[in-house]
C-alpha positions, 0 to 999 in steps of 0.5 A: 604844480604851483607853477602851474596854480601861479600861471593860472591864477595871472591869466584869470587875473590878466582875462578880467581886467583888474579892479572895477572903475567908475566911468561918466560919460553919456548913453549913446549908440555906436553908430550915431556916438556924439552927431544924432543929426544925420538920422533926423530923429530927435530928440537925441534919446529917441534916435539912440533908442531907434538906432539901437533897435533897428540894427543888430550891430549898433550899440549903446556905449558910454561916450566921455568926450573923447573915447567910446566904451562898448558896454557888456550890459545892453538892456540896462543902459536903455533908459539912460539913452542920451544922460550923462551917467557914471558906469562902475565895471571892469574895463577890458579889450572888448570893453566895460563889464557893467555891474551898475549905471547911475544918472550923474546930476 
């Protein structure tokens, strides 16, 4: 029986991917990420705002340069559309849990 509790209690661990981090980056949407250019809609806040509504399968993400982060939260990272922010949360395979978004000056 405490085998079972210890097996349990490491995959509940393992699911939700350790301690929350602090991520910075900037808002953007997983179809236009760093280049808004070929949408032709500017400036760069809009063209995330319109991506994001216009299609069910794009996106806001956290892009820090280098990697895309989905986000878990998608209604509060819309006023943030195209700032640079830092994102507390836990980070998994499907991406960032979000718990909080805050502007970065």
């Amino acid at each position: 029986m405490t085998k079972s509790i210890l097996l349990l209690i490491a995959a509940a661990t393992l699911f939700a991917g350790g301690p929350a981090r602090s991520f910075t980056g900037v808002i953007t949407d997983s179809m236009c990420v760093a280049n808004h250019k070929m949408m032709h809609i500017s400036p760069d806040p809009k063209c995330i705002g319109e991506c994001v509504k216009a299609s069910r399968t794009v996106k806001f993400v956290l892009y820090d340069g280098k990697n895309v982060y989905p986000l878990s939260d998608q209604q509060t990272p819309a006023p943030f559309a195209g700032q640079k922010v830092k994102v507390t949360g836990v980070l998994s395979g499907a991406g960032i849990q979000v718990t909080k978004i805050e502007e970065v000056k």
